[in-house]
N, C-alpha and C positions, 0 to 999 in steps of 0.2 A: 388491553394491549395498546401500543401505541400508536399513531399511524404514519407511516412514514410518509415525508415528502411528497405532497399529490404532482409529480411531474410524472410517475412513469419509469423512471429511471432510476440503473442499480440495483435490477431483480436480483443478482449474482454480485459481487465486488467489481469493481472495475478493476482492470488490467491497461499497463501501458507505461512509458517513459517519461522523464522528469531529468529535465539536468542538473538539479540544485545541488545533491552530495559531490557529484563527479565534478560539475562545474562552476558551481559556485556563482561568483559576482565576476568574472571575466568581463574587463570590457574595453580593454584597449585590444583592437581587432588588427590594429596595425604590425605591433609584434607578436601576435598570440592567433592569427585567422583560423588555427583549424579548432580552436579549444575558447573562443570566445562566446557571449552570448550573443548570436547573431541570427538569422535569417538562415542564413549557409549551414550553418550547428544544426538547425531544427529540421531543412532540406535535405539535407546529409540520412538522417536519423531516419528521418520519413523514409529516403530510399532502402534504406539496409532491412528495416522491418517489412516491407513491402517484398523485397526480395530475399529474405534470408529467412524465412520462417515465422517472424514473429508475430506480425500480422494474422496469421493461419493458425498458428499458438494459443492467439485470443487476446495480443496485449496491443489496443485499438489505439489509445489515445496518446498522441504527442504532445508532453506539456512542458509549457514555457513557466518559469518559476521567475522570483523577484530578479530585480535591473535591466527588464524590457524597454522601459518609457524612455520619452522623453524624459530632463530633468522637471521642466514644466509643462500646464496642461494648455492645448492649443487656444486659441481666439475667441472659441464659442463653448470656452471649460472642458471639452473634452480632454480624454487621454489621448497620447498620442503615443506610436513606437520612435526607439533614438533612431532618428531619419539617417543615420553614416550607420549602424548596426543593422538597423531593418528598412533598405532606400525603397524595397515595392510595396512594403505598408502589412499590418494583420491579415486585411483582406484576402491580399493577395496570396499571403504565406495557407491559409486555412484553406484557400481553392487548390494550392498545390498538393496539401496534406489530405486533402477529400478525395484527388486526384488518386490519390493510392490504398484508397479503401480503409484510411483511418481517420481518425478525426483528432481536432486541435485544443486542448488545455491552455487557459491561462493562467495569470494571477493578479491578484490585490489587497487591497487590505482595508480592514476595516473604521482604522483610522485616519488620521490627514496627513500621513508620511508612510510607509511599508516600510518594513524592519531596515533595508537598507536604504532608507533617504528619499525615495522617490514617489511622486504624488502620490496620495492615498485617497481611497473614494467614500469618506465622511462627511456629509450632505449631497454626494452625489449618484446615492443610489442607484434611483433611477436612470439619471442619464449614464452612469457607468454601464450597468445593466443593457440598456436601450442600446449601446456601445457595442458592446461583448456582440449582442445578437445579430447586429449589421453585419461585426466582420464574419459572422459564420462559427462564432467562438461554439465547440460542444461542453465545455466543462470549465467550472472556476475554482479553484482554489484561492479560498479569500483566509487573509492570514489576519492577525489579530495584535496587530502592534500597533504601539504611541495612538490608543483608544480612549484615554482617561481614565472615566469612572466604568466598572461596571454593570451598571445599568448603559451606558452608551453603549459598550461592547455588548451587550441583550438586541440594546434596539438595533443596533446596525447588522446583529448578524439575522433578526427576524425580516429587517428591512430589504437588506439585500433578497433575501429567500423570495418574496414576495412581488418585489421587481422582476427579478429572474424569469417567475410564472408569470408574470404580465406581458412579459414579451412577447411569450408562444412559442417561445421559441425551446427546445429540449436541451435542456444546459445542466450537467451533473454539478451538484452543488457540494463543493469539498470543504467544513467547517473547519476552523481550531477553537472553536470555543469554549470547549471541556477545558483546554489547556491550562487555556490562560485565565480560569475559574478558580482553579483547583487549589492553587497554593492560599484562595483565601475564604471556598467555601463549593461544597459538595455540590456536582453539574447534574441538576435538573433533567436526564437525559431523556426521560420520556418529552418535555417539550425541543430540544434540541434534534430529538428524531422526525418532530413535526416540519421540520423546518430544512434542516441537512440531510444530504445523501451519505456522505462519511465526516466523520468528526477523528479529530485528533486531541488523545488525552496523554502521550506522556512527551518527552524531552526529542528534537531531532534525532534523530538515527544515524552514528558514525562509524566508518570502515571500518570498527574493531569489535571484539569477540567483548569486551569490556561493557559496547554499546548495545551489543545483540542480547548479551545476558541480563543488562538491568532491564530492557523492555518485559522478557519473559517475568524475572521476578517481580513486577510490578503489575503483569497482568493476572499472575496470581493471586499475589494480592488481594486485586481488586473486582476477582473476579466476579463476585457476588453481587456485587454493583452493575457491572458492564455489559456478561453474559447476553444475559435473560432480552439486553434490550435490541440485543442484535438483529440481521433478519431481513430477508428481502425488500430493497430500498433505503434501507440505513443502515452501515456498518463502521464498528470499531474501527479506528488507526491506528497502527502503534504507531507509525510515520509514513507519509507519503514517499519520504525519500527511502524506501523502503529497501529492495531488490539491488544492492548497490554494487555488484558487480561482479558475482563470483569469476573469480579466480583470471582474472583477465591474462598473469603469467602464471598461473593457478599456483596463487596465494590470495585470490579475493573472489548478493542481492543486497547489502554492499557489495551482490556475486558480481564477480567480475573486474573485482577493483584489486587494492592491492593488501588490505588490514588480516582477511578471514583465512584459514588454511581452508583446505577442502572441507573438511569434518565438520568445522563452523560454517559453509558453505550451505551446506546438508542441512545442519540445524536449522539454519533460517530460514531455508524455504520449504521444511519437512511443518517449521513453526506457525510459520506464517499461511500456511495450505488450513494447518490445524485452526487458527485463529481467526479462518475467514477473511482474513485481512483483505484491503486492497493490493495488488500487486502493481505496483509501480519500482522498474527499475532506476538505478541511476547509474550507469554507466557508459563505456566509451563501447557501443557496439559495431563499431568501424574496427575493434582491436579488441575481441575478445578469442577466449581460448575456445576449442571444442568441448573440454570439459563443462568449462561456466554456461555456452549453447545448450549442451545435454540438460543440464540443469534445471536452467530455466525455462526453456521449450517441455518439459519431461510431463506427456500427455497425460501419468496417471496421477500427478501434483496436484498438475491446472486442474482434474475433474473433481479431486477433494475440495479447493479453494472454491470451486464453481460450485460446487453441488447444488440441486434445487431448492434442496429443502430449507435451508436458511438458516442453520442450525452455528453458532459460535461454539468451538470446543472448550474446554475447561480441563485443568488440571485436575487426576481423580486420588492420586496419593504420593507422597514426597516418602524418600526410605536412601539416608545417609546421599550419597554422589547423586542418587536417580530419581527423576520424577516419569512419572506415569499419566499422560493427558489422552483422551477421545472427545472426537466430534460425532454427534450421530449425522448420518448420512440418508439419505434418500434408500430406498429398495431393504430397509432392514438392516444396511450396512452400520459398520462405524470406522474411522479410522483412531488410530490410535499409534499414540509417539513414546517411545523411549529416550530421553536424555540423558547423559552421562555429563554432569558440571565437571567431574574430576579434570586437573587440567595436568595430571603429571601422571607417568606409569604408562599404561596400556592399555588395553582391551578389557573389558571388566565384565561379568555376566549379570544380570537382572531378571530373574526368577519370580513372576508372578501368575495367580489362580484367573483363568479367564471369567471365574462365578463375579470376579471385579469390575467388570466391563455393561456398561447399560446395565446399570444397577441388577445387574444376574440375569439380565432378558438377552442380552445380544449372541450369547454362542448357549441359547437355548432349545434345543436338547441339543443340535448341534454346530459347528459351521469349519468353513472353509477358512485356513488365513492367506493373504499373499503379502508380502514385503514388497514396498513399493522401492526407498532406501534403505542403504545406501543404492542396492541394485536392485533389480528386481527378480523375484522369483517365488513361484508359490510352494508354500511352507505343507499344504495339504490340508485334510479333513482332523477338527478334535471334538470331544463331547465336552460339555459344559462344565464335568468335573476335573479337567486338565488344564496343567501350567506350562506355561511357553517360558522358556530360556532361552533370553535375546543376550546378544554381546554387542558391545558400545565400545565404540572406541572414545579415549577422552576428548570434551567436547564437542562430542556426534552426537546422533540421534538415529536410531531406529525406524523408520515409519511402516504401518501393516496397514492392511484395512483389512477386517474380519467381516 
């Protein structure tokens, strides 16, 4: 087995906010202050989860994503924050964010530019690193652009890793390394889990149902690959900019933005619970709806995605429109998702044997089911020789735990 990451960190996935999908590369503050990348945006954020739930939820970390910096690095090589976007500095910003019982995300890149133009910390590991830790940085997200050669893109993401721990300082380490591997050669994940707390292996994650379904079909895919290596202190991505907004005029984890109907809403965070995933949202939580809140606060989600036992779920049989996926769970449990791809018509029924479930073990001799989504309510007690008839609406998803 592999070993993950010796920091400590990412028994469970991490939870928490990112403003890259919702916000992008804003950075004129002058016509744009409430939606730029600023100081005020990440202040802002910090309040509303400190007081509206989400904190208490479990989604800890505020992260700052690319076009923080300066254009250049200061006198003494350092990075710096753009002094008119962030005038009281990292520091400052990460005391304010501690200040409310969560902690501060940044970002960089592995190369000598970051995908949108801005220093990059390629020979400066260490003092990057050395960096991070001063201002009180809890986690990095280090991205993987204008790297060269791939053995560069190796060294600098082991190099970073290892700066990191030398600081002492407890810093979740967020890879894309897999990513940008992949179009020219199979990721080595058992050493990639030595090294990162979460890696990212497919394509950014966008507001639409388009973007949410090619992640699913791609981690099917690959399952066979990714599964097995998941696991407390190292876990699958499908993207950071994950949770993007449900349904903010509930039409949008993209929940809260504007791409997803409700149904897809469901999907992705019934998906993304099943996957283990990291949960990071990306949206405007100063202007979300009650629904897209239910959602994403929704206690019996977060305790699938948390579970202890560390387990990544896996799709267990495709049958025309529907797929069928379970996670096994801590206490004997598992959950498990029904998907309806279909994207036209209605409500569709999906009809299968629970002897299917943990390979025949899991509702052995008997068990309870409960639905978790769309809403919740328990379904009752069956024996091991009965079939559950779920109905799906198109591009929904079902979620039970048995």
């Amino acid at each position: 087995a592999a070993l993950a990451l010796d920091n400590g960190l990412a028994r469970t996935p991490p939870m928490g906010w990112l403003h890259w999908e919702r916000f992008l590369c804003r950075t004129d503050c002058a016509t744009d202050p409430h939606r730029c990348v600023s100081e005020r945006l990440f202040m802002e954020m910090a309040d509303v989860m400190a007081a509206e739930g989400w904190r208490d939820a479990g989604y800890e970390y505020v992260c700052i994503d690319d076009c923080w910096m300066a254009p250049r690095r200061d006198e003494h090589g350092r990075l710096q924050a753009d002094p008119k976007r962030f005038p009281s500095g990292i520091r400052k910003l990460a005391d304010y964010v501690h200040s409310k019982g969560l902690k501060l995300g940044i970002y960089s890149d592995v190369g000598n530019k970051t995908c949108a133009g801005f220093p990059g910390s390629y020979n400066y590991y260490d003092l990057d690193a050395q960096t991070f830790a001063s201002w009180g940085v809890d986690l990095l997200k280090f991205d993987g652009c204008n790297s060269g050669t791939l053995e560069l893109l190796a060294e600098g993401y082991r190099r970073m890793s290892l700066a990191l721990n030398k600081t002492g300082r407890s810093i979740v380490y967020s890879c894309e390394w897999p990513f940008y591997l992949r179009p020219v050669q199979q990721p080595n994940y058992t050493e990639i889990k030595q090294y990162c707390n979460h890696w990212r292996n497919f394509f950014d994650v966008y507001d639409s149902w388009r973007s949410i379904k090619s992640i699913l079909d791609w981690t099917a895919l690959h399952q066979d690959s990714i599964v097995k290596i998941a696991g407390p202190g190292g876990w699958n991505d499908p993207d950071m900019a994950t949770l993007l907004g449900i349904f903010v005029f509930l039409s949008q984890l993209v929940i809260g933005n504007f791409g997803l109907s409700w149904d897809q809403s469901v999907t992705q965070m019934a998906m993304w619970a099943i996957m283990a995933a990291p949960l990071f949202m990306s949206n405007d939580l100063r202007h979300i709806s009650p629904e897209a809140k239910w959602l994403l606060q929704n206690k019996e989600v977060i305790a699938i995605n948390q579970d202890p036992l560390g387990k990544q779920g896996y799709q267990i049989t495709k049958d025309k429109n529907f797929e069928l996926w379970e996670r096994p769970l801590s206490g004997r449990a598992y959950a498990v998702a029904v998907l309806n791809h279909q994207e036209i018509g209605g409500p569709q029924n999906f009809t299968f044997s629970l002897t299917f479930l943990g390979n025949g073990l899991a509702c052995n001799p008997a068990c309870s089911v409960r639905q978790v989504l769309p809403a919740s309510r328990d379904w009752g007690f069956y024996t091991w020789v009965s079939s559950l008839s779920v109905e799906v609406n198109p591009t929904g998803t079902v979620l039970l735990k048995v």
